[in-house]
Backbone bond lengths (Angstrom), bond angles and torsions (degrees), N, CA, C in turn:
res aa  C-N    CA-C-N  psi(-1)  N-CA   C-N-CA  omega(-1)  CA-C   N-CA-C  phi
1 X - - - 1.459 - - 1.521 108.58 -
2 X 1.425 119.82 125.77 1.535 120.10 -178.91 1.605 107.64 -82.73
3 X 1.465 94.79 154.52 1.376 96.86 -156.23 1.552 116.60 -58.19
4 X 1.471 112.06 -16.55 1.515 112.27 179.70 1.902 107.11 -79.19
5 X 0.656 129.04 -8.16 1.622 147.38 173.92 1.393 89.62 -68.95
6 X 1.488 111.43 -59.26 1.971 115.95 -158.27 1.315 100.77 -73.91
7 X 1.816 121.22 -28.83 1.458 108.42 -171.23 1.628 109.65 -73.08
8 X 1.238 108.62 -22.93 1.751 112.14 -164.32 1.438 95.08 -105.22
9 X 1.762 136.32 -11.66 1.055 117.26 146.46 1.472 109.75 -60.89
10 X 1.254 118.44 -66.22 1.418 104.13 -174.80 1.444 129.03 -47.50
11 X 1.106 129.56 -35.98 1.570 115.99 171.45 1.722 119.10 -97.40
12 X 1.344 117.45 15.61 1.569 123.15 120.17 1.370 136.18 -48.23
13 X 1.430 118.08 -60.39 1.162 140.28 -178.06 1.775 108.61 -77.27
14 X 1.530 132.13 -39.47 1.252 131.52 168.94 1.494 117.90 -42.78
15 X 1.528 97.35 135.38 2.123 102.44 173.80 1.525 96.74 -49.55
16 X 1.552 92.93 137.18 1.494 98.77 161.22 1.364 107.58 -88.79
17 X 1.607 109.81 162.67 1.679 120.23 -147.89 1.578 76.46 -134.32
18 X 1.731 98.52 126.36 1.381 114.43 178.93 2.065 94.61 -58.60
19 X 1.316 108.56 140.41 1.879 131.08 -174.37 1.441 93.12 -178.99
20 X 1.429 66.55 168.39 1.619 111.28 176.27 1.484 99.75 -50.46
21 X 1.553 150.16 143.63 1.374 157.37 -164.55 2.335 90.45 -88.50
22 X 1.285 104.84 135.45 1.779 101.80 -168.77 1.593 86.42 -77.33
23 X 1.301 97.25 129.48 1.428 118.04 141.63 1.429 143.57 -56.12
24 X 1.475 122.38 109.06 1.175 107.47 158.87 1.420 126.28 24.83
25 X 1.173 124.74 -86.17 1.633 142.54 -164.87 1.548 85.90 -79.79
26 X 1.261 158.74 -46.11 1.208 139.42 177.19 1.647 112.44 -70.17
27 X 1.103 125.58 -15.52 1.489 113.41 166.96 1.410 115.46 -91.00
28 X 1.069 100.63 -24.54 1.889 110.68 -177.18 1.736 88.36 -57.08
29 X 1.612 105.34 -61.14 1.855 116.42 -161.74 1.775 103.64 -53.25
30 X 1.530 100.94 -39.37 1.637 93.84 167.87 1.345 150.01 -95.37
31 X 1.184 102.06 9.66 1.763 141.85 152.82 1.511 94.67 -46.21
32 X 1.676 119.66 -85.17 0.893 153.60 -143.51 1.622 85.08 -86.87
33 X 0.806 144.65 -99.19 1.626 136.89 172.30 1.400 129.00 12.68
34 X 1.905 109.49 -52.16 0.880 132.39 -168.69 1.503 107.49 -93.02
35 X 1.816 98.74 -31.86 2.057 84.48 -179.23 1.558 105.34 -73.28
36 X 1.592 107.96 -25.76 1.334 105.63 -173.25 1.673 115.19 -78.65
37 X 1.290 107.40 -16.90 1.558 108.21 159.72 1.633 123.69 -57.60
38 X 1.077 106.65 -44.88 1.680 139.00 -165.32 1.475 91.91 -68.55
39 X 1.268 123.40 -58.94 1.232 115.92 -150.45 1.734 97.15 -105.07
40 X 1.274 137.64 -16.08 1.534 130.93 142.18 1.431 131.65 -86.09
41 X 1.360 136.55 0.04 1.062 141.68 -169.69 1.612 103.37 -47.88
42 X 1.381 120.96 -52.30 1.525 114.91 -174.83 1.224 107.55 -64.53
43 X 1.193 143.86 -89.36 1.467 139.93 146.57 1.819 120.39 36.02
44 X 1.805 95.45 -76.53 1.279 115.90 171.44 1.771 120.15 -37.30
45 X 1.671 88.59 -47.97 1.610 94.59 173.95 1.046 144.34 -72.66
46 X 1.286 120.85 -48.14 1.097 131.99 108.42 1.458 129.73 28.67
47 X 1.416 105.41 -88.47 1.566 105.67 178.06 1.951 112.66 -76.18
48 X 1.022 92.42 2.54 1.782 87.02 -170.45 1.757 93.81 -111.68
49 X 1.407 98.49 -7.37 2.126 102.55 173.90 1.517 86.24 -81.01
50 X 1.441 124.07 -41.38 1.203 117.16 -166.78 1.509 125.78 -57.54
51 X 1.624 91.83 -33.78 1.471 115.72 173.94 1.793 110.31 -59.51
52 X 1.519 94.27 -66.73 1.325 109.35 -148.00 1.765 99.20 -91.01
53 X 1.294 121.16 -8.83 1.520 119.00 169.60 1.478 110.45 87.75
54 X 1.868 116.78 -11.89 1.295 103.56 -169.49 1.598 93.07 -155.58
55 X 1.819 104.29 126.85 1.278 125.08 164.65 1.631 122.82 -13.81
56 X 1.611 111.61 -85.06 1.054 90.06 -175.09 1.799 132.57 -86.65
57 X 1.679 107.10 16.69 1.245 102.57 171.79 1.646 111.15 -79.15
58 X 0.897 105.45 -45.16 1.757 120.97 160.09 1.831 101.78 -32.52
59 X 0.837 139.54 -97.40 1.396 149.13 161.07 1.000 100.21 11.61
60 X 1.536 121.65 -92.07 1.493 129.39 152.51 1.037 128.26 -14.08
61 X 1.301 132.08 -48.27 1.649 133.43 -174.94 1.517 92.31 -73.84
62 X 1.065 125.16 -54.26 1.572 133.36 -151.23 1.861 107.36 -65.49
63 X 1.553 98.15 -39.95 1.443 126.86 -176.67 1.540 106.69 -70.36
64 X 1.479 106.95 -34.98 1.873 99.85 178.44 1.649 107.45 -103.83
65 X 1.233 110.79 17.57 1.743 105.63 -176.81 1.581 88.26 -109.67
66 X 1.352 124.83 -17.66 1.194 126.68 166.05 1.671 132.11 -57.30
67 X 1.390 88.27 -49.07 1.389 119.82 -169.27 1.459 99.60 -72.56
68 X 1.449 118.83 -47.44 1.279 105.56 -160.88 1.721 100.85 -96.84
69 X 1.476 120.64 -28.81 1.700 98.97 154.06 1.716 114.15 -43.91
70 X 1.437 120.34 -49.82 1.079 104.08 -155.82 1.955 111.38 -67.08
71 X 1.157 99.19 -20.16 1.418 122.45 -164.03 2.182 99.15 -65.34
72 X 1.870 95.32 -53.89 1.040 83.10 -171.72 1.864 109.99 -116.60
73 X 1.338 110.73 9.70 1.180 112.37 178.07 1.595 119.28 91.24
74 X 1.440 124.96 138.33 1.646 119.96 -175.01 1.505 103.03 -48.90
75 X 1.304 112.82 -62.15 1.514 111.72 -166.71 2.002 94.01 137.56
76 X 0.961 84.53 -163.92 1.894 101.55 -160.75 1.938 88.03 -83.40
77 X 0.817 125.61 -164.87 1.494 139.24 145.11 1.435 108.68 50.93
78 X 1.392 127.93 6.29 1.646 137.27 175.10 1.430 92.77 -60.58
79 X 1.216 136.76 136.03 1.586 147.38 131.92 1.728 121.38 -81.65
80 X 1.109 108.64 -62.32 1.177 105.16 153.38 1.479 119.65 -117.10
81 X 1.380 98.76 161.49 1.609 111.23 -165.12 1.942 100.39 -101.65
82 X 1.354 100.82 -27.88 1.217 120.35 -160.91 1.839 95.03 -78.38
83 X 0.806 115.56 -38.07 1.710 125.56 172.08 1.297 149.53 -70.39
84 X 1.796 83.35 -35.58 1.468 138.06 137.21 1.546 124.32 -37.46
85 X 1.174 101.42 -65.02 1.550 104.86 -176.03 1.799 100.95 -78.26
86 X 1.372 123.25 -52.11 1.162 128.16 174.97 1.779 104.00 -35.34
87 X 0.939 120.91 -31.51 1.454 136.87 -159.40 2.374 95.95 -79.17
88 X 1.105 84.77 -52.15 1.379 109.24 -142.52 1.645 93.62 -76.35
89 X 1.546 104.57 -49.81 1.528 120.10 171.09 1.723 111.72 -67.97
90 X 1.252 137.24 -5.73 1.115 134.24 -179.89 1.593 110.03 -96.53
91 X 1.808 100.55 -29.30 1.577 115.28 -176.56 1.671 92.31 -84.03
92 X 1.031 154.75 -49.93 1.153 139.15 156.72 1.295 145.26 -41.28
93 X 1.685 106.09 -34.48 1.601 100.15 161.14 1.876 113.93 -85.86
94 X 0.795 103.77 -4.70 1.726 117.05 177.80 1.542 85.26 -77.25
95 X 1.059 150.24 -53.98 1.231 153.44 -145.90 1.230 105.68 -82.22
96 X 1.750 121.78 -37.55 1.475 129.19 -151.93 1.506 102.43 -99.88
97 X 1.516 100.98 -17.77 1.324 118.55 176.33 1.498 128.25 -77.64
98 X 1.317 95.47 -42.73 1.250 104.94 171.19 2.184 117.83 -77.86
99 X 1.384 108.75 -35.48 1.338 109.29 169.43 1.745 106.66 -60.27
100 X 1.318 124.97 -35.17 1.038 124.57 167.33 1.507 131.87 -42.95
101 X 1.276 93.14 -64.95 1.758 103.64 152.96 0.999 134.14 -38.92
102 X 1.384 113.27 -50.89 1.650 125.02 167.01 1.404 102.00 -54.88
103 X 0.899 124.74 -64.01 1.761 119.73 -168.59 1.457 95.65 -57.53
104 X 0.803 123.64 -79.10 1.797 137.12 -166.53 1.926 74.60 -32.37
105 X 1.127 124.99 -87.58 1.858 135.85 -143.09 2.271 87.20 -50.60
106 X 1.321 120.67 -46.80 1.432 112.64 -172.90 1.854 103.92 -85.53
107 X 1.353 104.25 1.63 1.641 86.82 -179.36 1.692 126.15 97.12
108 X 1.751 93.23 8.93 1.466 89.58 -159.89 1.834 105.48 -85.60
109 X 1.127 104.30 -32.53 1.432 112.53 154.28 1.646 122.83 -153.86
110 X 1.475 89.84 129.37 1.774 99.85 -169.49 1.150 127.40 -70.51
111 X 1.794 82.67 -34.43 1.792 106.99 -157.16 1.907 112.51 -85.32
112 X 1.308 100.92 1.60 2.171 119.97 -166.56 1.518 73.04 -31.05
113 X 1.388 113.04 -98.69 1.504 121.14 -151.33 1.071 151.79 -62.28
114 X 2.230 92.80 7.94 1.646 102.31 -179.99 1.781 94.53 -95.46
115 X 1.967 103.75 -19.91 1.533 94.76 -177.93 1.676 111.72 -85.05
116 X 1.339 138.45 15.11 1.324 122.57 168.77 0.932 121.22 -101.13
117 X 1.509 100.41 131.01 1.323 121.99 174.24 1.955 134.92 -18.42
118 X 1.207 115.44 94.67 1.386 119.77 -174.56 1.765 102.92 -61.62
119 X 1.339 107.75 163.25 1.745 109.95 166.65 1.422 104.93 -86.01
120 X 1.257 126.48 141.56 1.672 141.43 -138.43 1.441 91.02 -73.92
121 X 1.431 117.33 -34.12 1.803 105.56 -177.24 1.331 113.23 -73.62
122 X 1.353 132.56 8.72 1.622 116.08 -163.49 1.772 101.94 -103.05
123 X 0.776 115.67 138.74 1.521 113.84 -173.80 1.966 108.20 -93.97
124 X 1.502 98.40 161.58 1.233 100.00 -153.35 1.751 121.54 -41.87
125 X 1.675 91.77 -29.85 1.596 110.45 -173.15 1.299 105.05 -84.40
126 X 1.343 122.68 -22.32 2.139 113.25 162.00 1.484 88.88 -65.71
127 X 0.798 133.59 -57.37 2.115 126.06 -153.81 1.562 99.07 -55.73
128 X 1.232 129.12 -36.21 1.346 126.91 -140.23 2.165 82.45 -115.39
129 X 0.808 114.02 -21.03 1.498 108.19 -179.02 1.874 102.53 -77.43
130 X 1.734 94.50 -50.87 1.444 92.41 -177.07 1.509 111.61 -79.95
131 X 0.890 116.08 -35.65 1.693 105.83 162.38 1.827 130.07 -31.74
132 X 1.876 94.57 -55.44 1.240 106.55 165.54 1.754 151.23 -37.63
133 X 2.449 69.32 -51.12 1.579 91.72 172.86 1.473 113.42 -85.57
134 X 1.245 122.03 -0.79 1.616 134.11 178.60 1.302 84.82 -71.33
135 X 1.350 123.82 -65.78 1.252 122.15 -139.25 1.770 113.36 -79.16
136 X 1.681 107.75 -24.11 1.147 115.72 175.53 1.573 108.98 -55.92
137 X 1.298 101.17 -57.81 1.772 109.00 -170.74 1.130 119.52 -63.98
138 X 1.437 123.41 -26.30 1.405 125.57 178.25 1.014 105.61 -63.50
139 X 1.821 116.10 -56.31 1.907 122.23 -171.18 1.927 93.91 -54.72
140 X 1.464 129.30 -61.19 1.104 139.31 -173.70 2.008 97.68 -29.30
141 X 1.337 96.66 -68.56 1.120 95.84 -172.72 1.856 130.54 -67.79
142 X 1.242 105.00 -8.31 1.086 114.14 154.52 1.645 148.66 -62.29
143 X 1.777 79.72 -27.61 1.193 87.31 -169.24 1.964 112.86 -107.08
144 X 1.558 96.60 12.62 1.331 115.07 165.84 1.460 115.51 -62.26
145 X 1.579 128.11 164.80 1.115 125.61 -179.48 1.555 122.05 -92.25
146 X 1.444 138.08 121.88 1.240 144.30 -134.98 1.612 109.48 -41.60
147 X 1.577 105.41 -52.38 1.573 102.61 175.08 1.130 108.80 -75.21
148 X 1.556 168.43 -34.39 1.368 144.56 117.24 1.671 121.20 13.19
149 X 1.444 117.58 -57.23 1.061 90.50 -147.69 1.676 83.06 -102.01
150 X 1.520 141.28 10.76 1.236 157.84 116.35 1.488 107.19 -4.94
151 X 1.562 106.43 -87.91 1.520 123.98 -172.45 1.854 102.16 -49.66
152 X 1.870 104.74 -66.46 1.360 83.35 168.12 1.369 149.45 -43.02
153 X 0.983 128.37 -52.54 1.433 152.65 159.92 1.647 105.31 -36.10
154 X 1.578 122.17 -53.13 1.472 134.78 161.85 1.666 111.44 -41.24
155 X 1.299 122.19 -70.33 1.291 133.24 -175.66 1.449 114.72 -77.26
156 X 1.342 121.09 -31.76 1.729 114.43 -169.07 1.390 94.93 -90.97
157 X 1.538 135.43 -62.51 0.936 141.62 -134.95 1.649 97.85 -108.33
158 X 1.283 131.59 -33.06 1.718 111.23 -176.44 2.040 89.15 -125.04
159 X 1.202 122.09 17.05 1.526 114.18 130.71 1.334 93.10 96.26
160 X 1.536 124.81 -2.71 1.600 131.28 -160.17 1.706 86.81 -56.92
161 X 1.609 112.98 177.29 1.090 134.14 169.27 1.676 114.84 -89.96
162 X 1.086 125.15 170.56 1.470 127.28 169.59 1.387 116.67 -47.71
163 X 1.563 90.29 -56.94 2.024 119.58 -174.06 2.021 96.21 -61.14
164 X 1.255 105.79 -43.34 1.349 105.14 -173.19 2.005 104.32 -66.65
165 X 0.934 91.68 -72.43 1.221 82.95 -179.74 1.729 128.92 -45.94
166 X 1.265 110.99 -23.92 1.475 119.43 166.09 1.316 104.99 -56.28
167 X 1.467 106.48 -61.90 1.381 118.75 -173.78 2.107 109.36 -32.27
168 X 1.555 100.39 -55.94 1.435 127.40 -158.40 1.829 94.13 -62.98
169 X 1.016 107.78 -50.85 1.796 114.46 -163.65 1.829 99.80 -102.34
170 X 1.164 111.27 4.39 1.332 96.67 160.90 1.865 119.64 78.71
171 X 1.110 110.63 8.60 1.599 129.67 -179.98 1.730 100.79 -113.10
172 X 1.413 94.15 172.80 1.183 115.85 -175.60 2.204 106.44 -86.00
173 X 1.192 92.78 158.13 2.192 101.30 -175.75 1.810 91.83 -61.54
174 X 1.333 113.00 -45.30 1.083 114.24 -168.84 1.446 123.91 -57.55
175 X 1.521 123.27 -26.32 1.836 152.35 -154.70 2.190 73.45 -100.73
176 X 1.108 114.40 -67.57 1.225 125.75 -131.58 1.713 79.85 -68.70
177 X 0.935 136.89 -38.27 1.569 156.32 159.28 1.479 105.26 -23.84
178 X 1.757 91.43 -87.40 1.752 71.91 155.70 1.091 163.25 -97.12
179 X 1.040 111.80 1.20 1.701 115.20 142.04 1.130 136.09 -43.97
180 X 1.235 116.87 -17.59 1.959 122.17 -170.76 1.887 84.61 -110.84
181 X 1.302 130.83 -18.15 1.532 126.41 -175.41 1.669 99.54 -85.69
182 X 1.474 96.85 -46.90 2.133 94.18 -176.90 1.738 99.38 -76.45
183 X 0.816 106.66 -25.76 1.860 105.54 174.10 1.434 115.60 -47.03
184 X 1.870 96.77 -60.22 1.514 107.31 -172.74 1.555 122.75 -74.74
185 X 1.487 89.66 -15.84 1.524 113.69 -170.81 1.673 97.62 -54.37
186 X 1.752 103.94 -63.97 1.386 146.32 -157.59 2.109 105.52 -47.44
187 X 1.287 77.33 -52.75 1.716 103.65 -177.04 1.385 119.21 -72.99
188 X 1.748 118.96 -38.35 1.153 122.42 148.35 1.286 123.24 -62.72
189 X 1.311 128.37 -19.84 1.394 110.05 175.08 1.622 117.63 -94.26
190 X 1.334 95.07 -12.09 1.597 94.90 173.47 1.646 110.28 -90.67
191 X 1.487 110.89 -28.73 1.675 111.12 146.94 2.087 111.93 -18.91
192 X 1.418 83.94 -72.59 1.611 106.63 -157.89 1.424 101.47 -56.69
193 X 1.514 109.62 -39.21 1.418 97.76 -159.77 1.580 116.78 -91.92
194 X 1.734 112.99 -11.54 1.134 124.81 152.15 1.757 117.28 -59.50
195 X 1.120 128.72 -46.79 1.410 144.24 172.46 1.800 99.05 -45.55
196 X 1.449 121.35 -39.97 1.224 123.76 -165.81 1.332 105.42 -85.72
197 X 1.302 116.15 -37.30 1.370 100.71 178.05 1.405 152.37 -66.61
């Protein structure tokens, strides 16, 4: 059974939760939800492995941005669902990423990125290099200044433009310029100086 079979078995088979009786327009939205699940699901993962660096957290992200559209519906004004979810699954691993950090920055767990799962071809010394360099850039990026690591996060990670991100934080393309140059600057040198040690 492919996995889109198992998701709509499963919320067939799930207790129903005393609500409101679905409307019309909420089955239509999950019609459409679900073909657009079906027919991007690989894709979806994909870009949120891209995010999140590791298979099955991706899975997961992709699997509960599902769940909870399906749970409460796109909303009024969706055109596509398929763009939609791409949308929705990117704001969630941004999310999982960042709680991650938080734990890792208070101590709550150190070890996240020496325990995830590598892809079966990388040998022990790729896992432990990219682990390293995970770990360099994250501390790097931590230790940037809040709107810094804003703008970064704006431009690297959800793809905004320079002008956009000016737009977003309220500075000029030119400020936002350099900020994403002393950012990258910042991170490469803590790259380098981890590499040296």
């Amino acid at each position: 059974m492919g996995s889109c079979q198992q998701h709509v078995a499963y919320q067939m088979a799930r207790p129903v939760r005393l609500r409101a009786p679905d409307t019309p327009d909420l089955q239509t939205q999950r019609r459409r939800l679900l073909e657009a699940y079906c027919r991007h699901q690989r894709p979806l993962v994909d870009s949120a492995q891209a995010l999140m660096g590791c298979r099955s957290r991706a899975e997961d992200v992709v699997q509960d941005a599902f769940l909870k559209l399906w749970e409460h519906g796109t909303g009024r004004g969706v055109r596509d669902e398929g763009k939609f979810l791409f949308r929705v699954v990117r704001n969630l691993a941004i999310d999982r990423l960042r709680r991650l950090a938080l734990e890792r920055r208070h101590g709550g767990c150190d070890t996240l990125v020496e325990q995830e799962p590598a892809p079966a071809s990388s040998s022990p010394e790729q896992r432990v290099l990219v682990s390293d360099t995970l770990q360099h850039v994250m501390a790097a990026v931590s230790e940037l200044p809040g709107r810094m690591q804003r703008a970064l996060e704006l431009h690297r990670i959800e793809g905004q433009t320079q002008r956009g991100v000016a737009r977003q934080l309220g500075v000029s393309p030119t400020l936002v310029n350099f900020m994403l140059r002393d950012a990258l600057a910042h991170c490469q040198a803590k790259l380098n100086s981890g590499q040296a040690a």
